[in-house]
MILUMLUM-60879 format. One record per residue (C-alpha): x negated, y negated, z negated; residue in three letters. Coordinates in steps of 0.05 Angstrom, whole numbers, plus 5000, padded with zeros to 4 digits. Layout:
MILUMLUM-60879
XYZALA
...
//
This chain:
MILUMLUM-60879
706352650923UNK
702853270949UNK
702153880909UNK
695054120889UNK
692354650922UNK
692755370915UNK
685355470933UNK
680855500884UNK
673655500897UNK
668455930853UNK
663055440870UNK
660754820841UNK
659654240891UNK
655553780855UNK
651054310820UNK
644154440844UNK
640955130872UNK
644255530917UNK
650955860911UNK
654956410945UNK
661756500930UNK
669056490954UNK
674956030969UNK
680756440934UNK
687756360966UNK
693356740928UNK
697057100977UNK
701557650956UNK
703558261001UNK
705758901009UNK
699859270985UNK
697158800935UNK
702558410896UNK
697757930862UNK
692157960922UNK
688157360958UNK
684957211016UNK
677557030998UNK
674556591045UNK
666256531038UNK
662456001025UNK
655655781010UNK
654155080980UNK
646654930978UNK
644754340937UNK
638253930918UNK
639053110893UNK
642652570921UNK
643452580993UNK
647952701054UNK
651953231061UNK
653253641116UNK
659654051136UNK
658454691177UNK
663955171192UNK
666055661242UNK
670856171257UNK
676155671262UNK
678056071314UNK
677356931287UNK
674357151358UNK
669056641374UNK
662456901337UNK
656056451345UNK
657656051290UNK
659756601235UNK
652356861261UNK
648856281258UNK
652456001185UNK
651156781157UNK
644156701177UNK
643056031153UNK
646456161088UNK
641256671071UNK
635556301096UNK
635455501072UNK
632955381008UNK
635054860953UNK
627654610957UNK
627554461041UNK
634454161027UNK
636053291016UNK
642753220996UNK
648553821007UNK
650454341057UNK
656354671051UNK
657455221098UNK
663655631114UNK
662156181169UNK
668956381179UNK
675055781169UNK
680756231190UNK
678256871147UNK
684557301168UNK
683857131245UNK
675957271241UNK
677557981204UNK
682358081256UNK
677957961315UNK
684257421336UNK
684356791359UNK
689756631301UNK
691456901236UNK
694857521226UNK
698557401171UNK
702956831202UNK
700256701282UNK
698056021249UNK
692355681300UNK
688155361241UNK
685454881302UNK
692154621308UNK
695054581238UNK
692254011212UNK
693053611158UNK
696354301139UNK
700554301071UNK
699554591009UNK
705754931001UNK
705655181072UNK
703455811105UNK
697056171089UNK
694355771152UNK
696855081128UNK
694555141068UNK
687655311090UNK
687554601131UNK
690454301076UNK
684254471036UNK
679554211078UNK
683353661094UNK
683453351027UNK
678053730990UNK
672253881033UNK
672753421092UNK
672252841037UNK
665453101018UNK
661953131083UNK
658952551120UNK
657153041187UNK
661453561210UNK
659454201257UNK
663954581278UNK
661655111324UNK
666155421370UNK
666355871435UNK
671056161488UNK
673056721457UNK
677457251488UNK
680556831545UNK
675056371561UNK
668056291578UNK
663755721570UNK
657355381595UNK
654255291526UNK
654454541505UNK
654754071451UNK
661653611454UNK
662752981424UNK
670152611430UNK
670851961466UNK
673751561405UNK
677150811398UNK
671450631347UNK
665350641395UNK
660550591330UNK
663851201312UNK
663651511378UNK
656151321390UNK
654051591314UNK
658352321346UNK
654452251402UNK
647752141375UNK
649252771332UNK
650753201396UNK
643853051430UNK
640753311364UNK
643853851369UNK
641453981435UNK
644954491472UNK
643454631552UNK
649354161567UNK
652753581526UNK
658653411541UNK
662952761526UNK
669653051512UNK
677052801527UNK
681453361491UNK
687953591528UNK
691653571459UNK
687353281407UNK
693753321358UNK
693153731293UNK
685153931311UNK
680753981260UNK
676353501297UNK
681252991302UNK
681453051229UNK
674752961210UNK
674652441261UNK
681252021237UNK
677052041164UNK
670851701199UNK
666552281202UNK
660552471249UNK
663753091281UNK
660353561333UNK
663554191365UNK
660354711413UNK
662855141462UNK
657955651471UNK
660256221506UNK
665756691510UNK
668857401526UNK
670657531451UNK
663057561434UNK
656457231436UNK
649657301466UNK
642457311441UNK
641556711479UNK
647856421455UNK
646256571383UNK
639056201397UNK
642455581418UNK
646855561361UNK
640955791310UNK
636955221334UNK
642054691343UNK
643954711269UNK
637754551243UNK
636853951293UNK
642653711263UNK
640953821189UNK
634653451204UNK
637652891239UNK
641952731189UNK
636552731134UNK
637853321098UNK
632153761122UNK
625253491144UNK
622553661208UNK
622353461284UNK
628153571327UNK
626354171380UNK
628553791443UNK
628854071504UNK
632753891577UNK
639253841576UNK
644453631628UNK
649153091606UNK
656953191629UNK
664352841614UNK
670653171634UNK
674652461625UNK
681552671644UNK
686653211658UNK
684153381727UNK
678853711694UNK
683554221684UNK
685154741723UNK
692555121694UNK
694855731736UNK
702255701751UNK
702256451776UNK
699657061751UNK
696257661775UNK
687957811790UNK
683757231788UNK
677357241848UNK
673956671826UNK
669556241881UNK
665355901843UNK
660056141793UNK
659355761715UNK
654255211731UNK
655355171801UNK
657354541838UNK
664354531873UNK
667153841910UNK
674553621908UNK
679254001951UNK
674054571946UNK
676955291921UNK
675655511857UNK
678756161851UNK
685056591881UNK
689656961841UNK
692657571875UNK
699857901855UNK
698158481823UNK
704658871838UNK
703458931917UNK
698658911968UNK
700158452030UNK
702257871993UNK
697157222002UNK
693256941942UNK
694856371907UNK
689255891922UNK
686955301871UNK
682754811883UNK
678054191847UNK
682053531846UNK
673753311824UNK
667253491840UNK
663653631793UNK
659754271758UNK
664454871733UNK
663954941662UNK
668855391639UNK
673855911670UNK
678156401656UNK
674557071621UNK
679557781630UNK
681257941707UNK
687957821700UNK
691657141684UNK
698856911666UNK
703056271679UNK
699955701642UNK
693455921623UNK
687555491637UNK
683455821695UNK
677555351702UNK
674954721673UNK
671054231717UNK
665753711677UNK
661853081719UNK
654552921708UNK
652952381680UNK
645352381690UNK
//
């Protein structure tokens, strides 16, 4: 039997109005014995309804969503709102106050944690709350995401290829609402211990982004993700409204060539552009040794056509990171 959780929350989720107010994790340390890391969150209520799960910060240096979720969280009122919205701008508190990918206190990756444990790290016990407490509540699930420090993005919309193809069709029907310049249809290189996968696992519409990168985040960025959360809201009937639709171009990265890993290190040129079309065979980028001249780059090159969507963001790359990411229309 599982222990209860240390987090205690200092809102009420089945009251009505709007409240702001903290998820208190006990976490004792050199200079505060009896301290805790306070996680915000907003729970806006009105009636009977669906509710909807928005988060971000699940990774500390990705910022569109802890913009958009601020700014929504001081914006949508109780009256405009059908059912429940529960929003959490920042998941991995310490990591977001840190400007980190992962948490401070114990290097835990809150994205790959999951179910977490409730008499774990700071981290685990984190996923462990919204594994069995808030995930529970939510029939839709955003969960917005960028590139961070390491990566930047095409902005889209992703929804996971899933064994239930109801379920997968309800995710996708979720990530057009949303709207983004691209949506993508998702294959995961590790989907074990995500957040999505455990939203997912529980039968929940989820919907992630990726919608930039470089350890910040645009105006136009911010835009997409401003206006992509209320298309969802309103497609799953908790705010009224039409969707804002506009183009966008439909992709699937359906296997591990997709994925582009360096096995060297050194300066990356890159040969393609984001959003530019490369064919198989075609080079992507050249990494140079950056400890002597005269030495010949290391080429790589597609194993697909397709559109870049991602690639490595700082100049310089080690062993094992992922350089570029190729998607494949599907228009």
């Amino acid at each position: 039997m599982l222990r209860p959780s240390p987090i205690r929350p200092s809102v009420d989720y089945n009251q009505d109005g709007v409240q702001h107010g903290f998820l208190r994790l006990p976490y004792s340390r050199d200079d505060s014995a009896w301290g805790a890391v306070m996680i915000p969150i907003t729970v806006i209520r009105n009636g009977e309804g669906p509710t909807a799960l928005l988060t971000g910060g699940n990774h500390g240096d990705e910022y569109e969503g802890p913009i958009a979720l601020l700014k929504l969280a001081n914006d949508l009122k109780p009256a405009k709102v059908s059912g429940r919205v529960i929003i959490v701008p920042a998941m991995n508190y310490p990591a977001f106050r840190a400007a980190r990918r992962t948490s401070p206190i114990d290097a835990g990756n809150l994205n790959r944690i999951f179910p977490g444990r409730p008499d774990g790290s700071v981290t685990e016990k984190i996923a462990d709350y919204f594994q069995r407490f808030l995930l529970p509540l939510a029939d839709i699930v955003l969960d917005f995401h960028a590139g961070g420090r390491t990566l930047d993005f095409l902005p889209f919309a992703a929804a996971h290829e899933l064994p239930d193809k109801e379920q997968e069709s309800r995710c996708v029907a979720a990530m057009e609402a949303f709207n983004a310049p691209y949506s993508m249809k998702l294959l995961e290189l590790d989907a074990v211990g995500m957040y999505d996968t455990a939203a997912e696992e529980l039968g929940k519409i989820f919907v992630s982004t990726e919608l930039g990168g470089g350890g910040s985040a645009s105006a136009r960025s911010v835009r997409i993700a401003d206006r992509g959360v209320r298309n969802v809201l309103i497609h799953a009937g908790i705010l009224e409204g039409e969707i804002d639709l506009e183009p966008t171009v439909r992709l699937a990265m359906p296997d591990d060539d997709c994925y582009i890993i360096s096995t060297s290190e050194g300066v990356i040129e890159m040969c393609r552009d984001l959003g530019e079309e490369v064919e198989a065979d075609q080079p992507v980028a050249r990494i140079y040794p950056a400890d002597r001249t005269g030495a010949e780059p290391v080429v790589y090159r597609a194993r697909m056509g397709g559109l870049l969507v991602a690639r490595h963001f700082p100049g310089m790359i080690k062993t094992g990171d992922c350089l570029a990411v190729i998607a494949v229309r599907q228009d």
